[in-house]
N, CA, C and O of each residue as an XYZ file, in Angstrom:
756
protein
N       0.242     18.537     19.736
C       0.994     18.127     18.560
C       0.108     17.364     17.576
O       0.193     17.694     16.393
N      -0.534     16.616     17.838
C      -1.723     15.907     17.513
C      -2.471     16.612     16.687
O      -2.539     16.277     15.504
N      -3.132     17.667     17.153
C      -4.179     18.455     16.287
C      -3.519     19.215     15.351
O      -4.054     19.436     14.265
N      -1.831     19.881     15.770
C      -1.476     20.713     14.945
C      -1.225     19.736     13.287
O      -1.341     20.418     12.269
N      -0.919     18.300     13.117
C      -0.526     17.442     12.288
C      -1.889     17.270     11.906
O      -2.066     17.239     10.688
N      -3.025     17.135     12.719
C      -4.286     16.541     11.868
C      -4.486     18.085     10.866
O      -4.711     17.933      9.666
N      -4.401     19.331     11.365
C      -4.441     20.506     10.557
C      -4.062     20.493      9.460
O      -4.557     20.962      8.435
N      -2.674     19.656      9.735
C      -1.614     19.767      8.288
C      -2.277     18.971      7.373
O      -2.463     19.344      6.215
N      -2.804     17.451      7.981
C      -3.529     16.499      6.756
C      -4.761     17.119      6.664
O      -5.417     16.298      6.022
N      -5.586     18.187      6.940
C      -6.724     18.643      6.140
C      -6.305     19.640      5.673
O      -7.265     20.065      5.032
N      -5.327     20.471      5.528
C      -4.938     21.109      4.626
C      -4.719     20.735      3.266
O      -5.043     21.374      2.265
N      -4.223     19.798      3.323
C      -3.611     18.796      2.374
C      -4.873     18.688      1.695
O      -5.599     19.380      0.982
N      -4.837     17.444      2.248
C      -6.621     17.066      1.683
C      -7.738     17.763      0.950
O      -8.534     17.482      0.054
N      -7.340     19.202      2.019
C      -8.535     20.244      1.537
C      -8.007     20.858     -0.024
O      -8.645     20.864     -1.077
N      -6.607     21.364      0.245
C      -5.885     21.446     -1.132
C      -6.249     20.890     -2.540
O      -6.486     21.545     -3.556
N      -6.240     19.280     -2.348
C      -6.186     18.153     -3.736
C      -7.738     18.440     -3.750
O      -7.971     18.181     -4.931
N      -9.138     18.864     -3.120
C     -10.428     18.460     -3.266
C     -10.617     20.079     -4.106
O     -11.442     20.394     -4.964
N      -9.609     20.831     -3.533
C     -10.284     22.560     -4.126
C      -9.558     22.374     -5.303
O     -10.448     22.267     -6.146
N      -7.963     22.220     -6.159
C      -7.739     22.293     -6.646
C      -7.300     20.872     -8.132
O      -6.757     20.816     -9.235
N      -7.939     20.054     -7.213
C      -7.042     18.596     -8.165
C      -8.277     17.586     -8.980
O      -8.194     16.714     -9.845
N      -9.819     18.401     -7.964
C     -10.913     17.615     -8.141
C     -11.296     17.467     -9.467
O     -11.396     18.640     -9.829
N     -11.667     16.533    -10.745
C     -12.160     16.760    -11.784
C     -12.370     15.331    -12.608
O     -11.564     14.401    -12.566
N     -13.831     15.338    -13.501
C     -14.137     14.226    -13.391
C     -13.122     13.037    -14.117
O     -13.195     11.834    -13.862
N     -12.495     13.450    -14.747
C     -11.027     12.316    -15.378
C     -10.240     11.623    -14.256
O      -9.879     10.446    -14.241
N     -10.014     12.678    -13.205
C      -9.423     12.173    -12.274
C      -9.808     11.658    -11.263
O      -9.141     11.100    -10.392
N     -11.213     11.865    -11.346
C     -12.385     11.341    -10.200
C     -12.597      9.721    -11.042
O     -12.858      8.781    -10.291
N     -12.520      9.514    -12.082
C     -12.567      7.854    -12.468
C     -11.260      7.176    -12.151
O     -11.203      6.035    -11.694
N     -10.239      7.911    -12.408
C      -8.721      7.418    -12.531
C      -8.679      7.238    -10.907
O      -8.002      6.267    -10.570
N      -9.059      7.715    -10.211
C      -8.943      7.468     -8.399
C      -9.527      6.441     -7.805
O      -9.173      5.577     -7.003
N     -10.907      6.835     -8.608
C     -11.565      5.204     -8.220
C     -11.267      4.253     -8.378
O     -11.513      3.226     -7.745
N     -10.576      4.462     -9.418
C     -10.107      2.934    -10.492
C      -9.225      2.234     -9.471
O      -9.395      1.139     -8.935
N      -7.832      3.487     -9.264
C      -6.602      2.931     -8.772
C      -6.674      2.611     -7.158
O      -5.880      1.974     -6.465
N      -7.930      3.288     -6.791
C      -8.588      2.484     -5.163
C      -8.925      1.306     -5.062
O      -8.620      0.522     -4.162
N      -9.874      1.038     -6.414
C     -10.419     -0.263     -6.502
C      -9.686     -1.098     -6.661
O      -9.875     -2.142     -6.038
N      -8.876     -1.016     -7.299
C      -7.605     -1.959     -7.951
C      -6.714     -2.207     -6.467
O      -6.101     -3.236     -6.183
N      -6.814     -1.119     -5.726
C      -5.669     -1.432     -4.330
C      -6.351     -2.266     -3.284
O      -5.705     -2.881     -2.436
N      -7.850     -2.287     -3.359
C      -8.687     -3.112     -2.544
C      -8.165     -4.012     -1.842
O      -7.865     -4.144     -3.028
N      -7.742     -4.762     -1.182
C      -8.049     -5.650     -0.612
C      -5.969     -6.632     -1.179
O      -5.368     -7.636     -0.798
N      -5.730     -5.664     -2.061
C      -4.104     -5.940     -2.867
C      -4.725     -6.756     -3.601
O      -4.311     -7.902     -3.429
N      -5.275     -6.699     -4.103
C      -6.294     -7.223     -5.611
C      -4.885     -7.357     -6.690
O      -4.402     -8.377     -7.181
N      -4.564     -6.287     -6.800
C      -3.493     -5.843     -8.376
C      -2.446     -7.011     -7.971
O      -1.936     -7.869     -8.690
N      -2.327     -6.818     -6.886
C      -0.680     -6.974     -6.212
C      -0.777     -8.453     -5.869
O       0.223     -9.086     -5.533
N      -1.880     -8.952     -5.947
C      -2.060    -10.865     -5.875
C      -2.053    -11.398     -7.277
O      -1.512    -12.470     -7.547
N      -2.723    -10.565     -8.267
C      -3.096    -11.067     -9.684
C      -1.176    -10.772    -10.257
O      -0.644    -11.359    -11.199
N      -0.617     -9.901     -9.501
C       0.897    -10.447    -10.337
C       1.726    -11.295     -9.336
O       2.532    -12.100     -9.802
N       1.608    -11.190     -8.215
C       2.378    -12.213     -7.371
C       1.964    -14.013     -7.657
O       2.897    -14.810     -7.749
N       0.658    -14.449     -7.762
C       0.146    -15.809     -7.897
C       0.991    -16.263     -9.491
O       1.852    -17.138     -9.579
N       0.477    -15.418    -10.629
C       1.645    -16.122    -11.601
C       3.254    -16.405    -11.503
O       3.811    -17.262    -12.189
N       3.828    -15.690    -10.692
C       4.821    -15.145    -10.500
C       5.040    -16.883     -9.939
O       5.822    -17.522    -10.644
N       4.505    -17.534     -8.929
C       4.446    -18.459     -8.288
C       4.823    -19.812     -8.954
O       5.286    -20.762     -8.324
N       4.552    -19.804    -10.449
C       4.118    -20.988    -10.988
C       5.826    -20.315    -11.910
O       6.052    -20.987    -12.916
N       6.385    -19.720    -11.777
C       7.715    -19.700    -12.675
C       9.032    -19.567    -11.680
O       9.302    -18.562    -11.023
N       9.913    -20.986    -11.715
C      11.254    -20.974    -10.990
C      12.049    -19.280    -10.699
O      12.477    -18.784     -9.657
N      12.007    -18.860    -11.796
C      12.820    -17.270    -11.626
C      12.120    -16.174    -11.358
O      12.763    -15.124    -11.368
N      10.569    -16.097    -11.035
C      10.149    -15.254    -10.096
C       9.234    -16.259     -8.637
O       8.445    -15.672     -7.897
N       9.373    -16.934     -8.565
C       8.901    -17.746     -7.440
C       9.148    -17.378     -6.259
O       8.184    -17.726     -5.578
N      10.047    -16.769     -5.517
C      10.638    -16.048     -4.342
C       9.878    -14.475     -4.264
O       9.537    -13.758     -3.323
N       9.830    -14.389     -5.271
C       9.086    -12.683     -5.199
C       8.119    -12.667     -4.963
O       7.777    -11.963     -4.012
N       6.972    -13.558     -5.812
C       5.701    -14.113     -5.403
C       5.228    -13.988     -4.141
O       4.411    -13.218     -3.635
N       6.055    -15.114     -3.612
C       6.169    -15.657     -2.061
C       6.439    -14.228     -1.236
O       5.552    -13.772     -0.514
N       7.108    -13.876     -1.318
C       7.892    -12.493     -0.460
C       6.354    -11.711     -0.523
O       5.579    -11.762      0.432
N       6.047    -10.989     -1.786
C       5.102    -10.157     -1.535
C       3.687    -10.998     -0.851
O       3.075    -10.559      0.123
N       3.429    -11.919     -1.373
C       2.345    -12.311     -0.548
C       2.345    -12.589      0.963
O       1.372    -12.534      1.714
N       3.833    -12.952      1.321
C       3.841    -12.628      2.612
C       3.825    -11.642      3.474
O       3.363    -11.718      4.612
N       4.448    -10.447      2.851
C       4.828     -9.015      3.158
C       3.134     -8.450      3.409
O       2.850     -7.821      4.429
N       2.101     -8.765      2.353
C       1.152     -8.401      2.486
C       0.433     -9.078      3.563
O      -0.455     -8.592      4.263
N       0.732     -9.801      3.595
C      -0.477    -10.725      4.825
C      -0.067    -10.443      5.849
O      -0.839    -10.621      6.792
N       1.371     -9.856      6.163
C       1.536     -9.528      7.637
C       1.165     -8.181      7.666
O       0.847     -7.596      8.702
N       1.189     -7.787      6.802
C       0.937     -5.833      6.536
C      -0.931     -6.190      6.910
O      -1.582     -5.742      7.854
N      -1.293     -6.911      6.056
C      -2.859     -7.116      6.549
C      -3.595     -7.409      7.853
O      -4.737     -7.021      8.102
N      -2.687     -8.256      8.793
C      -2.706     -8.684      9.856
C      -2.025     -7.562     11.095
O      -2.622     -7.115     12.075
N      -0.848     -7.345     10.748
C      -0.394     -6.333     12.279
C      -1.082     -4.665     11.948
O      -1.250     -3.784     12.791
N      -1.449     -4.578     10.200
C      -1.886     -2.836      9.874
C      -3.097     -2.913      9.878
O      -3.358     -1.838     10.419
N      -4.198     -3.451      9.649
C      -5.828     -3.672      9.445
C      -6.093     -3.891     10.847
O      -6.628     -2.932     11.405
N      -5.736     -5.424     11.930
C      -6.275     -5.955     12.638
C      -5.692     -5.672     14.070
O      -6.235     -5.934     15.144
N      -4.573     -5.132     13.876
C      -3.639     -4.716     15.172
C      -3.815     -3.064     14.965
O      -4.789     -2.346     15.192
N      -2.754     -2.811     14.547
C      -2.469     -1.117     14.378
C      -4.080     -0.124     14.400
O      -4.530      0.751     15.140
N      -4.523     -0.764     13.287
C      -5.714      0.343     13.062
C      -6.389      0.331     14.117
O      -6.983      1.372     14.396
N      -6.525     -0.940     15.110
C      -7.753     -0.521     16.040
C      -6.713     -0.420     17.200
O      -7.491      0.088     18.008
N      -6.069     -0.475     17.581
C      -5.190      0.521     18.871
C      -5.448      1.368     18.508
O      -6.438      1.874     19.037
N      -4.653      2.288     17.158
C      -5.115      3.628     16.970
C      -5.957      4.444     16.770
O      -5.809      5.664     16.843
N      -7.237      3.673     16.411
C      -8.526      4.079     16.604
C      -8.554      5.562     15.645
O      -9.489      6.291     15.977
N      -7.936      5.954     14.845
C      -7.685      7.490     14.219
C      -9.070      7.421     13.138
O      -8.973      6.687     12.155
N      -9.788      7.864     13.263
C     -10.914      7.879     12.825
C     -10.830      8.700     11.361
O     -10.187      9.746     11.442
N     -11.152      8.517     10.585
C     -11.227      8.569      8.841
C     -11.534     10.035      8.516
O     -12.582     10.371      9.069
N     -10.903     11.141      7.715
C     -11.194     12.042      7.248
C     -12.741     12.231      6.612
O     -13.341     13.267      6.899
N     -13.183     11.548      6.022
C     -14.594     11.688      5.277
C     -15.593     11.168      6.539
O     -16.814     11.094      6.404
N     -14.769     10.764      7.988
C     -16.050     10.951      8.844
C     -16.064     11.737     10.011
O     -16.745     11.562     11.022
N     -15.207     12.661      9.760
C     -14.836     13.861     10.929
C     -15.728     14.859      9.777
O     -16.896     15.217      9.931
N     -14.721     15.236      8.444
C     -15.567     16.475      7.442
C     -16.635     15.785      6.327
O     -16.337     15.680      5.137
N     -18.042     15.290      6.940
C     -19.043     14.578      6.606
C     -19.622     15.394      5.041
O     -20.408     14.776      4.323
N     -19.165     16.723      4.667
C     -19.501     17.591      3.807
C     -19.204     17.578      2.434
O     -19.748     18.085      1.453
N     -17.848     16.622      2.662
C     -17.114     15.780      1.118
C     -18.145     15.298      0.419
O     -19.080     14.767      1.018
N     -18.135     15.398     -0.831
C     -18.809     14.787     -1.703
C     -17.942     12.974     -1.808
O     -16.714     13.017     -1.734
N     -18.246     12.301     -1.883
C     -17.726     11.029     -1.768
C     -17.806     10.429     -2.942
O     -18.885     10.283     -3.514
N     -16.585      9.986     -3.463
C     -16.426      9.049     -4.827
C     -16.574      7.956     -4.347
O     -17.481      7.438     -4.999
N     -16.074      6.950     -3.238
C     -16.013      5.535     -3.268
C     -17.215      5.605     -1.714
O     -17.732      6.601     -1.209
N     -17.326      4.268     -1.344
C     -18.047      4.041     -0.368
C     -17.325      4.579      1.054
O     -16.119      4.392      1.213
N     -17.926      5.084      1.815
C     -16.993      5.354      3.526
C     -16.316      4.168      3.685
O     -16.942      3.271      3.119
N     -15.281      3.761      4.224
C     -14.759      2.548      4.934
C     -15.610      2.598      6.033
O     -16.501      3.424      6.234
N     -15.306      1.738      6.673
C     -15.754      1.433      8.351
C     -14.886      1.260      8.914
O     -15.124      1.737     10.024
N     -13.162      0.527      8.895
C     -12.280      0.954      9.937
C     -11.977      2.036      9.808
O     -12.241      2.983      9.067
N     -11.014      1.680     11.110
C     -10.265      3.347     11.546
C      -9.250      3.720     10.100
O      -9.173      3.084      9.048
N      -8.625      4.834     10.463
C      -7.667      5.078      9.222
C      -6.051      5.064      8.827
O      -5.404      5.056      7.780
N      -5.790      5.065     10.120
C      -4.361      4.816      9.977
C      -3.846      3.498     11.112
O      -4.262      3.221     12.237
N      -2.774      2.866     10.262
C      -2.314      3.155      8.760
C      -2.813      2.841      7.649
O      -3.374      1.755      7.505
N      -2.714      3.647      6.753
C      -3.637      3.297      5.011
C      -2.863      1.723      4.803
O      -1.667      1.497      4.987
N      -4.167      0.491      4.264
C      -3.985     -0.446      4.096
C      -3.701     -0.597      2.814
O      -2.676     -1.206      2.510
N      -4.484     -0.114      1.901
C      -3.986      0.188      0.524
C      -2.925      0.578      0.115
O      -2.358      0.128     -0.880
N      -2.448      1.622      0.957
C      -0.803      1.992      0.889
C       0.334      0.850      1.675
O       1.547      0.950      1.494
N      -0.054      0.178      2.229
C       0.887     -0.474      2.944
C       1.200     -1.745      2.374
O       2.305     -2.288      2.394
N      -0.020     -2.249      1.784
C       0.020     -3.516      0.754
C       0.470     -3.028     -0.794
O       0.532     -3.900     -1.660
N       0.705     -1.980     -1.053
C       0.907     -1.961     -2.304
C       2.925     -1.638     -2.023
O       3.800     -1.992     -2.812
N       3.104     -1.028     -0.927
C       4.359     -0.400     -0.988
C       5.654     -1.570     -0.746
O       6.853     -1.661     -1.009
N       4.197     -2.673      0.167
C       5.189     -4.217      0.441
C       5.292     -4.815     -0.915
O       6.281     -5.262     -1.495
N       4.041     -4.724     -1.298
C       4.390     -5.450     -2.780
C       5.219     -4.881     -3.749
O       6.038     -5.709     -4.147
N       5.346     -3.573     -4.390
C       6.291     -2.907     -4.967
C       7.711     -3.006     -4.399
O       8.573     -3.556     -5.085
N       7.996     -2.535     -3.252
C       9.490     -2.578     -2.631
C      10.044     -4.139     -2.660
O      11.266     -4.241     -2.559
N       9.246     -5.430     -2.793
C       9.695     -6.891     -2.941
C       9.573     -6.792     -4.436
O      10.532     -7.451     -4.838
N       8.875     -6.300     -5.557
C       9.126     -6.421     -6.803
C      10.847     -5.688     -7.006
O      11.909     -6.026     -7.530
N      10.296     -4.500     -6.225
C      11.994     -3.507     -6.680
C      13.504     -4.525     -6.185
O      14.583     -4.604     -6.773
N      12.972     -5.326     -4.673
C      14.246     -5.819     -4.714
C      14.744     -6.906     -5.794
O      15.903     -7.185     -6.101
N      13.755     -7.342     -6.194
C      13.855     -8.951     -7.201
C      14.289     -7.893     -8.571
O      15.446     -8.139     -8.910
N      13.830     -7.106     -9.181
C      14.272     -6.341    -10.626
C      14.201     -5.214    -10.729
O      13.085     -4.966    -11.186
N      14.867     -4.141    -10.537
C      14.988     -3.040    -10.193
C      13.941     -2.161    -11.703
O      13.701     -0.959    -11.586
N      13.562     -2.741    -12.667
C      13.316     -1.857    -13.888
C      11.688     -1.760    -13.662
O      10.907     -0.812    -13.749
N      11.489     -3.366    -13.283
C      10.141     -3.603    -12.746
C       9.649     -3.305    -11.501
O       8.526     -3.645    -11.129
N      10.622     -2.537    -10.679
C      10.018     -2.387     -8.961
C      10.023     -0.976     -9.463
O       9.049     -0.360     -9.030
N      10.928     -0.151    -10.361
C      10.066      1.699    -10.330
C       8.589      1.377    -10.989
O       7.587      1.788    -10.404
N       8.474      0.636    -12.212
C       6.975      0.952    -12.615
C       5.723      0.181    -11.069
O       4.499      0.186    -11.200
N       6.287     -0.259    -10.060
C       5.589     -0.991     -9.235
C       5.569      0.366     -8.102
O       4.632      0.843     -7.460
N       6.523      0.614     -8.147
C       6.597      1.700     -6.838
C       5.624      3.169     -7.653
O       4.859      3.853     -6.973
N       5.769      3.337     -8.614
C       4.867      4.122     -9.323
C       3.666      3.995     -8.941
O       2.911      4.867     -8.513
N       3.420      2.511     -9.151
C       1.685      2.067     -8.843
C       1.379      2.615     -7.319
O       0.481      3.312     -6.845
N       2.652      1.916     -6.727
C       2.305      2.300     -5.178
C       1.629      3.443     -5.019
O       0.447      3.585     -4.707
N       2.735      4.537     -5.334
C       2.293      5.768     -4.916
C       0.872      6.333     -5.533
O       0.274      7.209     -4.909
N       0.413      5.885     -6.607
C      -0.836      6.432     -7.107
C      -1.890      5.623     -6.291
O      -2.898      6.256     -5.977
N      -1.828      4.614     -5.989
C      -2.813      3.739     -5.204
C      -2.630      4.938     -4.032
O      -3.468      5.839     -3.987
N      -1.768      4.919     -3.311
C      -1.850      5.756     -2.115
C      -2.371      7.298     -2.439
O      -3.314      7.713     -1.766
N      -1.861      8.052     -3.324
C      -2.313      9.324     -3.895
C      -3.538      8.954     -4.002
O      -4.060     10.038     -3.742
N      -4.346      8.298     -4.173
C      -6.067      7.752     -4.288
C      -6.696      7.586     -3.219
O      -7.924      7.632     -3.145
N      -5.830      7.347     -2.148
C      -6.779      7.305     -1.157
C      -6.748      8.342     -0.466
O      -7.426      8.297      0.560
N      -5.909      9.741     -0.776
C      -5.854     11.077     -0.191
C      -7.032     11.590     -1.306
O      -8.188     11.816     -0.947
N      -6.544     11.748     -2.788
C      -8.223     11.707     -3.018
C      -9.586     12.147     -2.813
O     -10.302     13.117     -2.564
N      -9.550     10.706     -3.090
C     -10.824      9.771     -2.122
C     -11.460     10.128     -1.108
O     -12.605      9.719     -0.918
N     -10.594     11.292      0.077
C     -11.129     11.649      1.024
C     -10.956     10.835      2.612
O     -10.957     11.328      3.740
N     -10.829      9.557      2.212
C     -10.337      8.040      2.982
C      -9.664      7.877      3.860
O      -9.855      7.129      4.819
N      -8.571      8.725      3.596
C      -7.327      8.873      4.552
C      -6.688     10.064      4.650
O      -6.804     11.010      3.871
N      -6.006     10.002      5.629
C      -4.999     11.319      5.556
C      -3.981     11.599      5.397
O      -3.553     11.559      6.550
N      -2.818     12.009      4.517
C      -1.706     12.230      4.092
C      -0.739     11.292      5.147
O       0.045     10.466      4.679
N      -0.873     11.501      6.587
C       0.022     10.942      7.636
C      -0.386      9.413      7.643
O       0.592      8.748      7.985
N      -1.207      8.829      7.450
C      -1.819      7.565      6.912
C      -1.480      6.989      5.836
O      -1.644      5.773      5.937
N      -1.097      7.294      4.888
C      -0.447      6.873      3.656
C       1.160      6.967      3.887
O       1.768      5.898      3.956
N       1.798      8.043      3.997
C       2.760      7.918      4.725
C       3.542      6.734      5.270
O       4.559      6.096      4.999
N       2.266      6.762      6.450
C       3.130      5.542      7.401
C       2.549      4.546      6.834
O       3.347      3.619      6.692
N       1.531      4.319      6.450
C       1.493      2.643      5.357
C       2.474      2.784      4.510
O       3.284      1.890      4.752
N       2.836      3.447      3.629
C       4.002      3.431      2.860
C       5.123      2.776      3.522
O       5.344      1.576      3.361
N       5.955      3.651      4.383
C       6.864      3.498      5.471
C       6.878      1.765      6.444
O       7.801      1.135      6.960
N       5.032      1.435      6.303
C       5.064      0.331      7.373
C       5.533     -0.938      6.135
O       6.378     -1.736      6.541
N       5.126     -1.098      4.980
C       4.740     -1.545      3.674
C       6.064     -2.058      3.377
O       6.350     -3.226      3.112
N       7.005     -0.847      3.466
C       8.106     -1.204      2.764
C       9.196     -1.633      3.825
O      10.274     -1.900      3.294
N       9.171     -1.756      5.124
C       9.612     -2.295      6.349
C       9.212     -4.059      6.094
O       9.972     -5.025      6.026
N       7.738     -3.979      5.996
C       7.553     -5.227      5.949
C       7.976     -6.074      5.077
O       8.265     -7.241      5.339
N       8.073     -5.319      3.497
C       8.692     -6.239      3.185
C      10.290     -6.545      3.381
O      10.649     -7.715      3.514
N      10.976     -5.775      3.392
C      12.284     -5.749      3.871
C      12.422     -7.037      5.008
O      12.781     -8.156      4.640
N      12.197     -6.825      5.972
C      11.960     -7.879      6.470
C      11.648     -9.333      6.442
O      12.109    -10.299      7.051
N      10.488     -9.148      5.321
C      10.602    -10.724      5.508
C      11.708    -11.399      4.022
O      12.065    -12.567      3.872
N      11.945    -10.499      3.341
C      13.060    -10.330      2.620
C      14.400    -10.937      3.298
O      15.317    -11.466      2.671
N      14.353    -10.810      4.300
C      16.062    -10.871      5.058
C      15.671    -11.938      5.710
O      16.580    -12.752      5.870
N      14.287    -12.345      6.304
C      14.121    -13.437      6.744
C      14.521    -14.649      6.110
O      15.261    -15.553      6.496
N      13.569    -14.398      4.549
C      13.760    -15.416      3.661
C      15.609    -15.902      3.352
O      15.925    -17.091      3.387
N      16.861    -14.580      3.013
C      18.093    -14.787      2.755
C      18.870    -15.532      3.942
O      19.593    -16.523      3.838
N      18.539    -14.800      5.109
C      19.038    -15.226      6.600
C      18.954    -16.678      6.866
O      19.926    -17.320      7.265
N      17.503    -17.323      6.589
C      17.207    -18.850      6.771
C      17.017    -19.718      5.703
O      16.444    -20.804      5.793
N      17.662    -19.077      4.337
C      17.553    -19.620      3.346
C      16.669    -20.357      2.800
O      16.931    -21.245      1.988
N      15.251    -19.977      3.298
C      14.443    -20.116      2.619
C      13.785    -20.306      1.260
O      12.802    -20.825      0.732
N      15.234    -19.363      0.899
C      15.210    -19.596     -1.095
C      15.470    -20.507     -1.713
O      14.963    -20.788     -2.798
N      16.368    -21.174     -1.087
C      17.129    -22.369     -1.503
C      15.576    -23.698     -1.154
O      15.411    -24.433     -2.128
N      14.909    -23.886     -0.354
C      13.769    -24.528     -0.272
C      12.538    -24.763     -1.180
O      11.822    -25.744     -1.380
N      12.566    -23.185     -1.774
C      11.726    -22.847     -2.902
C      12.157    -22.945     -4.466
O      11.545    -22.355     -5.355
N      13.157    -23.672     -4.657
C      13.571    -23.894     -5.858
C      15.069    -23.118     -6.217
O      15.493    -22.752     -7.313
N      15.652    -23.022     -4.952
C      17.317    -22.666     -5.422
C      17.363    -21.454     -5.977
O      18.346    -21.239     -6.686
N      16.354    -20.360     -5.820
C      16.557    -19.085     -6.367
C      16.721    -18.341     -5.429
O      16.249    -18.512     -4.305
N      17.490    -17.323     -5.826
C      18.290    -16.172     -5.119
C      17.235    -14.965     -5.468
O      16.757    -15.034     -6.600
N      16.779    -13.791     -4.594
C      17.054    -12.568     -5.516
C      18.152    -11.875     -6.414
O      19.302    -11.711     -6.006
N      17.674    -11.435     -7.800
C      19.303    -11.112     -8.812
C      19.380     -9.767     -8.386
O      18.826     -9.200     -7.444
N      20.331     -9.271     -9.427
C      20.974     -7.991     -8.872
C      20.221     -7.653    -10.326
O      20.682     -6.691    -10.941
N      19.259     -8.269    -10.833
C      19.010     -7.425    -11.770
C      18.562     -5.726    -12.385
O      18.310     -4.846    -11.562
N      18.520     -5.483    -13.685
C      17.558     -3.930    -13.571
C      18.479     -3.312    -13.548
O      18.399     -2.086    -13.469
């Protein structure tokens, strides 16, 4: 079952490199990789967010969502699963960004961007589609890229938006909001 699914993600893969490859979109990939680094994008809007009473909870949420996504998907998950990286099984890719060195699933880039978007979407619904937008192109970048494999983005997506959910309900459940300055998530959007 295993090999028949890794088939499916180099199909894939092989697909976007024969037909999607071109140099506009070879900058626009890099860009939106670089930008997913490390949740680079997704800290530079959560930290302001911090310093204003009516997004202060969202802030908080995504930066937490991410740090556990960073911690159980980077430092736990990836090395149990040991799933070793598309661009170092088919060594023949021409390579836009640098090889990673961890394993590959789950995509970290996808998992930090999908926690951070899905906690923007719950706080303002107008501002979590243009966030969930980002998501998905950050993740579409690292299929790309060569980096990962379709089932890797996927489940970072999937793990991303669990996490934040979670600590979402944590925060309402123990009222945590009320600690941070008496704000609720709105029903806004």
């Amino acid at each position: 079952m295993a090999d028949f699914i890794t088939q499916i993600d180099f199909s894939i893969l092989d697909f976007i490199q024969n037909n999607l490859r071109c140099d506009i979109l070879d900058k626009i990939m890099v860009f939106l990789s670089l930008i997913g680094e490390g949740g680079i994008v997704w800290f530079m809007i959560a930290v302001p967010m911090l310093f204003f009473k009516k997004s202060r909870i969202c802030g908080v949420v995504m930066i937490l969502s991410m740090g556990i996504t960073l911690l159980l998907g980077e430092f736990l998950l990836k090395n149990l699963i040991g799933r070793v990286r598309p661009c170092n099984i088919n060594t023949e890719i021409e390579m836009l960004v640098k090889r990673p060195r961890s394993f590959s699933f789950p995509s970290g880039h996808t998992s930090s961007s999908f926690a951070s978007a899905t906690t923007i979407f719950k706080w303002n619904k107008k501002y979590g589609v243009f966030a969930l937008i980002l998501a998905a192109l950050i993740g579409f970048s690292r299929l790309y890229n060569y980096v990962h494999f379709p089932t890797d983005v996927l489940a970072g997506a999937l793990f991303g938006i669990l996490m934040s959910l979670l600590v979402y309900h944590l925060f309402i459940r123990y009222k945590l909001d009320n600690k941070l300055g008496n704000l609720r998530f709105s029903k806004r959007g």
